[in-house]
C-alpha positions in Angstrom: 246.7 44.7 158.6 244.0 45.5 161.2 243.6 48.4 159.0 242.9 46.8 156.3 240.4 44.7 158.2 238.6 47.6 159.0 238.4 49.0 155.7 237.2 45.5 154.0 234.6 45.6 156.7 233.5 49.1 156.6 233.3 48.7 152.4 231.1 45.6 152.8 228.9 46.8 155.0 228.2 50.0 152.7 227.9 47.5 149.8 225.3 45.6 151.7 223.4 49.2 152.7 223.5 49.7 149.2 221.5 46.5 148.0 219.0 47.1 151.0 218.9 50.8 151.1 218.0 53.2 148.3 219.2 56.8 148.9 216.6 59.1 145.9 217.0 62.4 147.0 219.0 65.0 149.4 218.1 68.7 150.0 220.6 70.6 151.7 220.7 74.1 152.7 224.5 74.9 153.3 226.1 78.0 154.7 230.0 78.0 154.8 231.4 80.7 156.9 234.7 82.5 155.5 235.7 83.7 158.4 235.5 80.5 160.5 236.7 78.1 157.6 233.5 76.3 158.5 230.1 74.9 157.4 226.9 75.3 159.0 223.8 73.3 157.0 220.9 71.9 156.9 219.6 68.1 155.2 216.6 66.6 154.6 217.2 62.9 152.7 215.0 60.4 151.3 215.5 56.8 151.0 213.7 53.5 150.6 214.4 50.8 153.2 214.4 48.0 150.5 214.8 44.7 153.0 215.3 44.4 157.2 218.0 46.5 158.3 220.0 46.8 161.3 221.6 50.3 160.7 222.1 52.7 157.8 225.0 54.8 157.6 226.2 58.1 156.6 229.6 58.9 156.1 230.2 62.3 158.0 233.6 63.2 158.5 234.6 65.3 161.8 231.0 66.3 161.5 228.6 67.7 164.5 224.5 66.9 164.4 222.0 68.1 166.3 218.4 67.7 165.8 218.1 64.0 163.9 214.7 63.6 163.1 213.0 60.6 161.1 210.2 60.5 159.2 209.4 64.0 161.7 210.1 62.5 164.8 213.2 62.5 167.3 215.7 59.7 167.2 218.5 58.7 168.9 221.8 58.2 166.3 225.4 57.5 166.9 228.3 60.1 165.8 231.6 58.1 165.4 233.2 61.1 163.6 233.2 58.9 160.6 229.8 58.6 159.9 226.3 59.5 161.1 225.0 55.3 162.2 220.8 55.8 162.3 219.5 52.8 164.1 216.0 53.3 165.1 212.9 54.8 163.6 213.0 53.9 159.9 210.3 51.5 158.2 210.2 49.0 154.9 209.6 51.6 152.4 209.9 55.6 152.2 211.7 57.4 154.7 213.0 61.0 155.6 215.9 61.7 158.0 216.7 65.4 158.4 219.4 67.2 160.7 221.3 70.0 161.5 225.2 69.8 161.3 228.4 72.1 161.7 231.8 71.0 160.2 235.4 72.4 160.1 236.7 70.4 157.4 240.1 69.7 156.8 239.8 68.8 153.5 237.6 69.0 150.3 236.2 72.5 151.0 238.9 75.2 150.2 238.6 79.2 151.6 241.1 81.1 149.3 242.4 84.8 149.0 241.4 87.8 151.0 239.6 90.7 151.1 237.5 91.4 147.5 239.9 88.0 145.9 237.7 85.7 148.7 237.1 82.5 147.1 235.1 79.0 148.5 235.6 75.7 146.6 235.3 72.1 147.2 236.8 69.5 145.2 235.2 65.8 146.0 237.2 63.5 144.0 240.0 61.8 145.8 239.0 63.6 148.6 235.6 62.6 150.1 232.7 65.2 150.2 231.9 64.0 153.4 234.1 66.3 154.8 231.6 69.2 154.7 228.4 67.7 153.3 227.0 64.6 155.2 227.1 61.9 152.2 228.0 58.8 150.6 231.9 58.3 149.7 230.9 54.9 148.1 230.6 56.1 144.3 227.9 53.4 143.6 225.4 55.4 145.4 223.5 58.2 143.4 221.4 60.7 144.9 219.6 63.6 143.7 221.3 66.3 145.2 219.4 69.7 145.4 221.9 72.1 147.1 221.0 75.8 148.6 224.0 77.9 149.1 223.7 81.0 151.8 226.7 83.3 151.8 227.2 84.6 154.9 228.2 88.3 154.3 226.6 91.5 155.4 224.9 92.8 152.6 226.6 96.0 151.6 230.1 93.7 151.4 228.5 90.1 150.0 226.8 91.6 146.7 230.0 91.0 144.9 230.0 87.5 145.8 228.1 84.5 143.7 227.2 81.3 144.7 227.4 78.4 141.9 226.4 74.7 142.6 225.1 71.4 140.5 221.8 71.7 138.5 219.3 74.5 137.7 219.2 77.7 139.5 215.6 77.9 140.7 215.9 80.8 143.4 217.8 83.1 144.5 216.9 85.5 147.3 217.2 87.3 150.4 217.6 85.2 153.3 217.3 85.7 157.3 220.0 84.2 159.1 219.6 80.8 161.2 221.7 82.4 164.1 222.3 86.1 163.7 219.0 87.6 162.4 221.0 89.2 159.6 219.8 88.9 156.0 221.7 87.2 153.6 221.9 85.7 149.7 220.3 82.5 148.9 220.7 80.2 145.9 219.2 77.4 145.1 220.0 74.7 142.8 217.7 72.0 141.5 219.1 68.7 140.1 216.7 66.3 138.1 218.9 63.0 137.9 221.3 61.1 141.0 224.6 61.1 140.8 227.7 60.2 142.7 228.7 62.7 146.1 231.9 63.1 144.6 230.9 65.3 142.2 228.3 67.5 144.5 230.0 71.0 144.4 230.1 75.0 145.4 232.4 77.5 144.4 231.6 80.9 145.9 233.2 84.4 144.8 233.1 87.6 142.8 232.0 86.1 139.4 231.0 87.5 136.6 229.7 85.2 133.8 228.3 85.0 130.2 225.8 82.5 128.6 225.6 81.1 125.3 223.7 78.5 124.0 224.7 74.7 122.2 222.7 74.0 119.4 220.8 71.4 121.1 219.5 74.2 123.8 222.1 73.5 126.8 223.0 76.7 128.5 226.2 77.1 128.9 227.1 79.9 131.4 231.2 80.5 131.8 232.2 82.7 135.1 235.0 84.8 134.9 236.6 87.1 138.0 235.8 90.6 136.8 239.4 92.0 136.8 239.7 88.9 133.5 236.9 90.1 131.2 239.4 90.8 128.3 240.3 87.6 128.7 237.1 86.0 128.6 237.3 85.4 124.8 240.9 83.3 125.0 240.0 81.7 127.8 236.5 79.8 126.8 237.8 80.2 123.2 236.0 77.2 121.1 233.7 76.5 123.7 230.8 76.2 121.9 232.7 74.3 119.4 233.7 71.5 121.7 230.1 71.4 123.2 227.9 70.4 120.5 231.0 68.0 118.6 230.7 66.4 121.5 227.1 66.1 122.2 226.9 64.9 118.2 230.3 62.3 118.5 229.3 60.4 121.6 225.3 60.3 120.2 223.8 61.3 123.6 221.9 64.0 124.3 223.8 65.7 127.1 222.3 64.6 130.2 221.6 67.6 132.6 220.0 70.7 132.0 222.9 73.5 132.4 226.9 73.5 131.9 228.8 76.0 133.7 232.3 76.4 134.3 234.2 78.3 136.7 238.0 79.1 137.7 239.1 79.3 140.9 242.7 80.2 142.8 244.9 77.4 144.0 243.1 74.8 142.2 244.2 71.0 143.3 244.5 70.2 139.5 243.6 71.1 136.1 240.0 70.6 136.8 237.2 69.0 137.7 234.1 67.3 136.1 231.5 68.2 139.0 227.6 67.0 137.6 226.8 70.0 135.0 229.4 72.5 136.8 233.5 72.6 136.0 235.5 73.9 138.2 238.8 74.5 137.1 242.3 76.1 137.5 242.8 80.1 137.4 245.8 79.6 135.2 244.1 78.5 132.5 242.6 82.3 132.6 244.5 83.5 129.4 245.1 86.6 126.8 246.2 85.5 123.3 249.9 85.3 124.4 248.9 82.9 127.2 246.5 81.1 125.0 249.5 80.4 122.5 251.7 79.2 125.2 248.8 76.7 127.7 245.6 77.1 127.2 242.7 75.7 128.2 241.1 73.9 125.3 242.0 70.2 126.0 241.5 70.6 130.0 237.8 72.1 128.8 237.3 68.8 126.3 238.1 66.6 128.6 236.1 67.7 131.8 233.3 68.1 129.6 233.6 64.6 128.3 233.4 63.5 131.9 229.8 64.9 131.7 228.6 61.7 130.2 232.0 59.1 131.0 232.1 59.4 135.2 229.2 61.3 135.8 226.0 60.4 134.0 228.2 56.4 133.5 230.3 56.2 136.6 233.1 53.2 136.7 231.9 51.0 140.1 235.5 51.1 141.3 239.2 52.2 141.3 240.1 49.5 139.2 238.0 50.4 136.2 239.0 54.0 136.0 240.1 54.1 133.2 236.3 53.9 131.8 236.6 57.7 133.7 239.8 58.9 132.1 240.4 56.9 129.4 237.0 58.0 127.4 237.3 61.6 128.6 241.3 62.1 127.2 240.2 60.4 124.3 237.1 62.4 123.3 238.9 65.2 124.7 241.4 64.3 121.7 238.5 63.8 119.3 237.2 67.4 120.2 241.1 68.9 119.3 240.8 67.3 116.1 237.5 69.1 114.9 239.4 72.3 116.1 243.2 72.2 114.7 242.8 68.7 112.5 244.0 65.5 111.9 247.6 66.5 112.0 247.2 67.4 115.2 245.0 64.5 116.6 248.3 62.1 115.1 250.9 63.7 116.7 249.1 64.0 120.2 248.9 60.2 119.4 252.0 60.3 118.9 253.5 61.9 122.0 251.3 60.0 124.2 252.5 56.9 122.7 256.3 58.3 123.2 255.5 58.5 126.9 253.7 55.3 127.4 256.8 53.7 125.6 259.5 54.8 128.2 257.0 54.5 131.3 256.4 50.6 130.4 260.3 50.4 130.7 259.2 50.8 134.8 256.0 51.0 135.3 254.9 47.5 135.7 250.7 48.4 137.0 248.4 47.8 134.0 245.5 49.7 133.2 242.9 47.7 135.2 244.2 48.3 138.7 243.2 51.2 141.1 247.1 51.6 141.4 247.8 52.5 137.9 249.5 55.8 137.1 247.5 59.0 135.5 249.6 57.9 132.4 247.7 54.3 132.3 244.4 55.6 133.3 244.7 58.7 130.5 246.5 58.2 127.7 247.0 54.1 127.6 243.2 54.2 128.2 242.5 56.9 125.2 245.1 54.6 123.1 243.1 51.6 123.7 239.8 53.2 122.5 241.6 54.4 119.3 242.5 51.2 118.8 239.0 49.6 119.2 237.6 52.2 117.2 240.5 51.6 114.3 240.0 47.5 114.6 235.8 47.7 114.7 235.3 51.6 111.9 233.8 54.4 113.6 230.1 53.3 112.6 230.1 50.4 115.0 232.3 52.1 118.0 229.6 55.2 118.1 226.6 52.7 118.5 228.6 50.4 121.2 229.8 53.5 122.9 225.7 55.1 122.9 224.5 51.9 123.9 226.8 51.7 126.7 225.4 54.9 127.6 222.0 54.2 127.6 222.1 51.0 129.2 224.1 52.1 132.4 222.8 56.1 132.2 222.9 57.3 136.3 224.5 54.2 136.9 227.5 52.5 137.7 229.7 50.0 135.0 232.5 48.0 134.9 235.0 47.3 132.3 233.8 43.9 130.9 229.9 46.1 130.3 231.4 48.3 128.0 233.3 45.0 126.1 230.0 43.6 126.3 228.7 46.5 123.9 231.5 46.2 122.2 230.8 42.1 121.3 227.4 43.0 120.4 228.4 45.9 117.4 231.6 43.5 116.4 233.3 40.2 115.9 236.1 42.0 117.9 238.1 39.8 120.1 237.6 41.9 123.2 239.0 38.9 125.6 242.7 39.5 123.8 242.0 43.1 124.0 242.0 42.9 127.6 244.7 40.9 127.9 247.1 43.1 125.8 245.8 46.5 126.2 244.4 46.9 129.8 245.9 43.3 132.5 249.4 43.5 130.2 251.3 46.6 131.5 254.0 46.0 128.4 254.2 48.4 125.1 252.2 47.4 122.4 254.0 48.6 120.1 253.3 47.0 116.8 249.6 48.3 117.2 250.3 51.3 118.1 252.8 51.9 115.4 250.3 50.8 112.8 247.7 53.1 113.4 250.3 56.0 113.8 251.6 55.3 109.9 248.2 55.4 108.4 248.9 59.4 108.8 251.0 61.0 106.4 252.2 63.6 108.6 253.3 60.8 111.1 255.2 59.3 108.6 257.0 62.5 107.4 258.1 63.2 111.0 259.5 59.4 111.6 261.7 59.7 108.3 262.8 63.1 109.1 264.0 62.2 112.6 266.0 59.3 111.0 267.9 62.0 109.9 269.3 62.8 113.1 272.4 61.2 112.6 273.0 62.6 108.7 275.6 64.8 108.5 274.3 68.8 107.6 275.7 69.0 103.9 273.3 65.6 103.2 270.2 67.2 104.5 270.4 70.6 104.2 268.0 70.8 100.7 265.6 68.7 102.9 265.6 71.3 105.8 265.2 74.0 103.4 262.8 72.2 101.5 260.1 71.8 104.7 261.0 75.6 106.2 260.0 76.9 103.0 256.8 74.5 102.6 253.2 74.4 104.1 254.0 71.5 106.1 252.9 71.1 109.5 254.8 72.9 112.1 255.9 70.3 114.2 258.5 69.1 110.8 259.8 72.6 110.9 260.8 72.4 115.0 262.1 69.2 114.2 264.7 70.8 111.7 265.2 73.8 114.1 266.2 71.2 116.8 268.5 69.2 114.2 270.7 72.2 113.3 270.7 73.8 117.3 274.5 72.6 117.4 275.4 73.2 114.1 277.9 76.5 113.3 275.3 80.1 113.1 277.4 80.7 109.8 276.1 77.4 108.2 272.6 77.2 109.0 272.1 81.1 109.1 269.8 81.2 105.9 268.0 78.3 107.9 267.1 80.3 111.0 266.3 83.5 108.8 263.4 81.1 107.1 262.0 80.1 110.3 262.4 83.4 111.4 260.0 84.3 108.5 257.5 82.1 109.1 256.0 84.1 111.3 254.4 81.1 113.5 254.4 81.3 116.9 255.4 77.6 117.8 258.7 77.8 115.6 260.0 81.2 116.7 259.4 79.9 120.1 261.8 76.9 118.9 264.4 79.3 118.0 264.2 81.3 121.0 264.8 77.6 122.9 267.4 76.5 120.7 269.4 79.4 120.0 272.1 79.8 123.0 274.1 82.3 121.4 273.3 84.6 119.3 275.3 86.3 116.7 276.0 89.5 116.5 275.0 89.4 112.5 271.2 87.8 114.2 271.4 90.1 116.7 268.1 92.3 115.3 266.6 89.7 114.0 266.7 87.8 117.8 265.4 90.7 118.9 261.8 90.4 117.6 261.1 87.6 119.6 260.6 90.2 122.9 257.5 91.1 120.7 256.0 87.7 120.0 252.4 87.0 121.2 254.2 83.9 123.4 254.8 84.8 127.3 257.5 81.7 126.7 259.3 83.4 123.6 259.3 86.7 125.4 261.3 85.2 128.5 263.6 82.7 127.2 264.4 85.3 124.4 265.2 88.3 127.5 266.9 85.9 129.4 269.5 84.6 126.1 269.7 87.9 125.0 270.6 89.4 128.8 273.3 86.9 128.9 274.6 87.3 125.0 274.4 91.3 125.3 275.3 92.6 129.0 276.1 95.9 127.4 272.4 96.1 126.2 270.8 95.3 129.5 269.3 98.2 130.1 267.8 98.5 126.8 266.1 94.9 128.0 264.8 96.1 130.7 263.3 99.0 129.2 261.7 96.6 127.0 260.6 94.7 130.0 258.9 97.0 132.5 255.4 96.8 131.8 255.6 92.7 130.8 253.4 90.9 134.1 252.9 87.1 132.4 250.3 84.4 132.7 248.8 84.6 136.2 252.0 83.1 137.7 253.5 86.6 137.0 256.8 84.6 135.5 257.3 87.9 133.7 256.8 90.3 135.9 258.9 88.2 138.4 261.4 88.0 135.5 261.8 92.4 135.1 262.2 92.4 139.2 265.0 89.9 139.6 266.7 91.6 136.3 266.3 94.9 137.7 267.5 93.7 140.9 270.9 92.4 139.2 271.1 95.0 137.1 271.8 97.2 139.9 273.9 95.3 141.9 276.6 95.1 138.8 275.8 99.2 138.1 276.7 100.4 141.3 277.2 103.9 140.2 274.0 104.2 138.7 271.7 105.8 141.1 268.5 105.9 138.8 269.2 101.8 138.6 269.9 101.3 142.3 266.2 103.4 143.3 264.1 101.1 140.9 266.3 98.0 142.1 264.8 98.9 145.9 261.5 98.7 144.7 262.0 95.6 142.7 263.0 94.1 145.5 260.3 95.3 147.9 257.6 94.2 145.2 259.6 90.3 145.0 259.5 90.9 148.5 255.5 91.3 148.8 255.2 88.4 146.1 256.1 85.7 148.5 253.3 86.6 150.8 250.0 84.7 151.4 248.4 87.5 150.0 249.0 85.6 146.8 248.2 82.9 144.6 250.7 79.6 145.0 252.1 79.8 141.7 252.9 83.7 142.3 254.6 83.0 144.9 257.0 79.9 144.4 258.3 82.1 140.9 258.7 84.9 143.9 260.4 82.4 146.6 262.7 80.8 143.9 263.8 84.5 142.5 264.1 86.3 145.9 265.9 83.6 148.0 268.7 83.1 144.8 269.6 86.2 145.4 269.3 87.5 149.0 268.6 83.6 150.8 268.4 85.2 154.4 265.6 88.0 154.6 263.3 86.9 157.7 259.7 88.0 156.0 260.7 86.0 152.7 261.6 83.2 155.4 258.7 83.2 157.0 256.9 83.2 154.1 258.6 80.0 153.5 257.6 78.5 156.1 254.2 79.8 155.9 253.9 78.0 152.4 254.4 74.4 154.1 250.6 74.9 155.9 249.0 75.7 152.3 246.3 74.0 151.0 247.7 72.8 147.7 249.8 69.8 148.0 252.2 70.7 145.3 253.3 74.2 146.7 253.4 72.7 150.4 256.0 69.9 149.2 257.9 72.4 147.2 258.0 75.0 150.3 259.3 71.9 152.5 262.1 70.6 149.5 263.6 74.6 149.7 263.8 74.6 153.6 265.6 71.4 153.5 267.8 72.8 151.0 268.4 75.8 152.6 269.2 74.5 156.1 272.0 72.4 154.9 273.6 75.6 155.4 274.4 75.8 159.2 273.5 79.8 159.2 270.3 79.2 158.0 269.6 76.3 160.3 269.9 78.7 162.5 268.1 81.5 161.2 265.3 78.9 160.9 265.4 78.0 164.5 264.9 81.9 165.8 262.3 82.0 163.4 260.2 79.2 165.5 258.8 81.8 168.6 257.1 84.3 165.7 255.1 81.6 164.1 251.8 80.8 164.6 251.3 76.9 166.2 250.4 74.9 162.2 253.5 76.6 161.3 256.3 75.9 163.9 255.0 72.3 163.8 255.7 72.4 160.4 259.5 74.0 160.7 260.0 71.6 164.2 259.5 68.6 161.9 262.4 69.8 158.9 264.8 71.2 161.8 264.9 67.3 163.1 268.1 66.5 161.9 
C-alpha cells in the first residue's frame, strides 16, 4: 500500500509539472560504450516555466550528473537515482538546463553479440527510456528529441558499425573523444515534431541498408546485416506497398520526414514502432522458404501503423491502449488485404474472432483497462473498429478517423475523443458501443458473426466444417470437388484435416490432388497430417524435403525418419546442407539426426566420425556466442540426448542472466526440470565455484529446494 501511495503521488506531481511546465526540445549527444555496457552523454533541454513552480523533475534512472547548468549558470540539483529534482535557477518563461551524465543501465538499452556481430539497441516501451537517456516516462509529455550518436571504436575496427536514431540524418562525422583524445563517428539526427520518450531510439551495428521512395516522397531506408543481403528482397517484400496504402487509407500525410527500419538480435518482441525508425526482430530476416513459413509482412503493417496511432496520436494512459494497438492490428489487417485480398482479410477475422471466443470463457478484463491482455488490446480492439467501420460505411470512418488525427496530431487522446469523431460523422450509438465492445469483457458474438457471413468464403468454410461429423462416403464428392477447384486454400486444409484419420487406401486419390496442387500451405498440411506414410506414397511424401517451406522440410524428415529407418541415411544425405530460419531449427535438426544415427549404427565408422562433429557443433550452439533462439533449439536437442555435459550445463545456466525475458524463463523451467534428478542436482551444485557471481546467484536461487 505505501507503494501505491508513492506511486499516486509521484504520478500527480508529474501531472501537475506537466500543466505548469512545457518541455519543447532536448539535444543529446550520447556515447554508449560496448565494452563497459554503459552510456556516457551529453543534454541540453528547453522548457517553458508556464506558472510558479517549486521543483521540476526528470526521471533518471540509476543515472550520474555532473555539471548542471541553467540557463548557463551553475546550480545545485538533487539526484535521488529516480530522477534528476532542479530546484533553483529557472524563471517564468524560457529556460535551458544542460548536464553531463553516465549510466549503466539495467534495462532498455541492450549490448548484443560479439566481435564483428556487436549490436546496441534500446527498446522504451514497457521499459522506461530513462534508463540511459535522462527523460520523461510520463507518455503525455512530448519533446523534440534531436539525438547525436558517437560510437566509441577505434577507427580501423568501428567503420563497419552504423549508428541509426529518430528523425533526419543531418551530419555525420569524425569526432574527437570527450575523454580519450581518440577520434570517433558522429551521427546526428534531427527531429522536427515532439513526441513521447518512449519511442526515442538507437540501434548501432554493421548495417547495410537500401532506400526507396513512397509515392508521396517519404524515404524509406531498410538496414539489413551484410551476411542477409540475399535476403533483403523477402524480408522488406511489399514494403512499398504497405507504405503508401497506408498513407492513402488513414488520409494523413505521414507525419515525419524518414521511415527506416532495422533488425536486430535478441529482440524483446516482434517489434517496435520508435518515431520514424522500426526496430524489429532478426527472425523476421527471411529467404523465400522462410517468407512462406513467418514472414514479416503483418509485423511491418502494424509497426508502421503505429507511425500515426501511438506516435504522432499517443493514447494518455494504459487504459486506452487499445487506441495504440487496436488501430495498428487493424490497419495492419487493412494493409494484408490490399496484398493477398479479401479472402484473406475474412479469415484473419475470422481466427481472431476464434481466439477472442475461448479467451472471454476466462478472461474477465475488458478492453478499457491497462490490465487487459495483448488479445483485448490487439485483436478485440481491431474487431471493434471493423465493426464501427461496418455499422457507420467506410466514407464516414476515414473522415472520423483523419479528423481524429488532425485534431489530437503530437498529442495525447483518450478513448471517448475518438467516439467524439465518431458522433460527429454518424448517428452511431457510440455510448452502447462502449458498453458492449470495450467496458463488457463478454463475446459479442452475434456481431461478430454477422459481419463474418457477409464473405462468401467465410460462409463456405463454416458449412464445410459442419461436416466434421459426416461420415467419408457422404462427403467425399465435396472433398474432391474443392481439391480440384480454385477455391481458397484454407477450404482445401480444412478437407486435408477432415480425412487425417481416415484409412490411406480410401482417401489416397484425395492426398494425390492435394499433392498436385502444388501450394505451399496445403503440402505443408499434408506433411502435418500425414503420420504414416504408405509405402504406395512413399515417393510422392518424399517431395516435401524439396518444398520452399523450412516447416514442410522438417516435419516431412522427421515422419519420414520414423516411417523409413532403413532409409535414414538417404535423409540425412538429403539433409546436410539444410541450416533453417535464423533459429537454425534445421541445421539443429541434421545434427541431432546424425547424432542418433550413429549411436544405432555402431559399426559404421564413417557415421560415428561425422556423429563427433555433430555433436561438437550442437555442442558450440548452446554458447553465448549465439542468438537466444539458436540456442534453446541447441539446449533442447543436446540435453535429450546427452543431459549431463558440464559446458552445455553451464551454458544453461548461463542462459538464466540473458537479456530476453523469454529465453531466461525457459533456461530456469529446464534447470528445474533437470534437477528433479538427484544426479544432476548435484552436478548443478559442483558447477556453482566456475560461475561468474550473476550466475551462481541465479543457480543458488533454483538449487533452494
Amino acid at each position: 500500500m505505501k507503494y501505491l501511495i508513492l506511486l499516486f503521488f509521484s504520478f500527480l506531481s508529474f501531472s501537475q509539472q506537466i500543466s505548469k511546465v512545457d518541455f519543447i526540445k532536448c539535444d543529446a549527444n550520447v556515447q554508449p560504450n560496448f565494452k563497459t555496457k554503459s552510456v556516457y552523454g551529453e543534454i541540453t533541454y528547453e522548457f517553458k516555466v508556464l506558472s510558479e513552480i517549486d521543483s521540476i523533475r526528470i526521471d533518471a534512472k540509476n543515472i550520474d550528473f555532473k555539471e548542471v547548468l541553467i540557463n548557463g549558470k551553475s546550480v545545485n540539483y538533487k539526484n535521488n537515482k529516480k530522477e534528476l529534482i532542479l530546484f533553483e535557477g529557472f524563471k517564468k518563461g524560457k529556460n535551458k538546463v544542460s548536464f553531463t551524465y553516465n549510466a549503466i543501465p539495467k534495462q532498455t538499452i541492450y549490448f548484443t553479440g560479439i566481435d564483428k556481430g556487436q549490436q546496441i539497441w534500446t527498446q522504451g516501451q514497457g521499459k522506461f527510456t530513462s534508463h540511459w537517456l535522462p527523460s520523461f516516462d510520463d507518455v503525455n509529455e512530448k519533446v523534440i528529441f534531436n539525438i547525436s550518436v558517437t560510437i566509441v571504436e577505434e577507427m580501423n575496427a568501428m567503420s563497419k558499425f552504423t549508428a541509426i536514431s529518430n528523425g533526419v540524418l543531418t551530419e555525420t562525422k569524425v569526432a574527437r573523444s570527450w575523454s580519450e583524445g581518440d577520434n570517433y563517428l558522429s551521427y546526428k539526427f534531427k527531429m522536427q515534431r515532439p513526441m513521447s520518450s518512449y519511442l526515442v531510439m538507437i540501434a548501432i551495428g554493421n548495417f547495410l541498408h537500401k532506400t526507396e521512395s513512397s509515392n508521396s516522397g517519404i524515404p524509406l531506408e531498410n538496414y539489413y546485416k551484410p551476411m542477409d543481403e540475399d535476403k533483403y528482397q523477402y524480408t522488406y517484400k511489399d514494403s512499398k506497398t504497405i507504405f503508401d496504402f497506408l498513407e492513402k487509407e488513414i488520409g494523413v500525410k505521414y507525419p515525419w520526414k524518414i521511415y527506416r527500419q532495422v533488425p536486430v538480435e535478441d529482440f524483446l518482441y516482434a517489434g517496435m514502432e520508435n518515431t520514424s525508425a522500426t526496430i524489429f526482430s532478426q527472425d523476421y530476416v527471411v529467404d523465400e522458404s522462410g517468407f512462406n513459413d513467418r514472414n514479416y509482412l503483418n509485423v511491418n503493417a502494424h509497426e508502421l501503423a503505429h507511425q500515426w496511432f501511438g506516435d504522432l496520436v499517443t493514447a494518455k494512459s494504459g487504459k486506452h491502449h487499445w487506441l495504440q494497438e487496436g488501430f495498428a492490428t487493424y490497419y495492419a489487417l487493412l494493409a494484408e488485404r490490399k496484398v493477398f485480398g479479401d479472402d484473406y482479410f475474412y479469415n484473419q477475422l475470422y481466427s481472431y474472432a476464434n481466439r477472442l471466443k475461448v479467451a472471454a470463457k476466462t478472461d474477465t478484463i475488458p478492453v478499457m483497462n491497462e490490465k487487459a491482455s495483448s488479445l483485448s488490446f490487439y485483436q478485440k480492439g481491431a474487431w471493434a473498429l471493423h465493426y464501427i467501420k461496418e455499422s457507420i460505411g467506410e466514407k464516414k470512418f476515414r473522415k472520423a478517423v483523419k479528423n481524429y488525427l488532425k485534431r489530437y496530431q503530437f498529442k495525447n487522446a483518450e478513448t471517448d475523443d475518438f467516439l467524439a469523431e465518431i458522433k460527429k460523422v454518424s448517428d452511431f450509438d457510440t455510448e452502447n458501443f462502449k458498453k458492449v465492445w470495450l467496458e463488457d469483457y463478454k463475446y459479442p458474438a452475434n456481431d461478430i458473426n454477422f459481419l463474418l457471413t457477409k464473405n462468401a468464403y467465410i460462409k463456405d468454410l463454416l458449412k464445410l466444417q459442419q461436416e466434421r461429423k459426416t461420415i467419408l462416403k457422404d462427403k467425399y464428392y465435396l472433398f474432391k470437388t474443392i481439391l480440384e477447384s480454385n477455391g481458397y486454400f484454407p477450404l482445401k486444409i480444412e478437407v486435408i484435416y477432415q480425412i487425417r484419420n481416415e484409412p490411406f487406401e480410401k482417401v489416397s486419390e484425395l492426398y494425390d490432388l492435394a499433392m498436385k496442387s502444388n501450394d505451399v500451405a496445403i503440402r505443408k498440411a499434408v506433411a502435418e497430417t500425414l503420420s504414416k506414410v504408405p509405402v504406395s506414397f512413399k515417393s510422392d511424401y518424399e517431395t516435401l524435403l524439396n518444398d520452399t517451406s523450412y516447416e514442410t522440410k522438417q516435419t516431412s524428415f522427421i515422419t519420414l525418419w520414423k516411417n523409413f529407418p532403413e532409409q535414414q541415411s538417404k535423409y540425412l544425405e538429403i539433409a546436410k546442407d539444410w541450416q533453417g530460419r535464423s533459429d537454425k531449427e534445421l541445421r539443429i535438426l541434421y545434427l541431432t539426426s546424425c547424432i542418433l544415427y550413429a549411436d544405432t549404427h555402431e559399426n559404421d565408422q564413417k557415421a560415428s566420425i561425422i556423429a563427433l562433429k555433430a555433436i561438437d557443433e550442437l555442442k558450440n550452439y548452446t554458447s553465448p556466442s549465439y542468438e537466444s533462439s539458436i540456442r534453446q533449439n541447441a539446449f533442447d536437442s543436446y540435453l535429450s540426448i546427452y543431459p549431463e555435459n558440464d559446458e552445455v550445463l553451464k551454458n544453461l545456466v548461463n542462459a538464466t542472466t540473458h537479456h530476453k525475458w523469454q529465453f531466461t524463463k525457459y533456461a530456469r523451467d529446464k534447470i528445474r526440470e533437470l534437477i528433479k534428478n538427484e544426479k544432476s542436482y548435484l552436478q548443478f551444485e559442483k558447477l556453482l565455484p566456475d560461475l561468474s557471481i550473476e550466475e551462481k546467484n541465479q543457480l543458488q536461487r533454483l538449487l533452494i529446494k
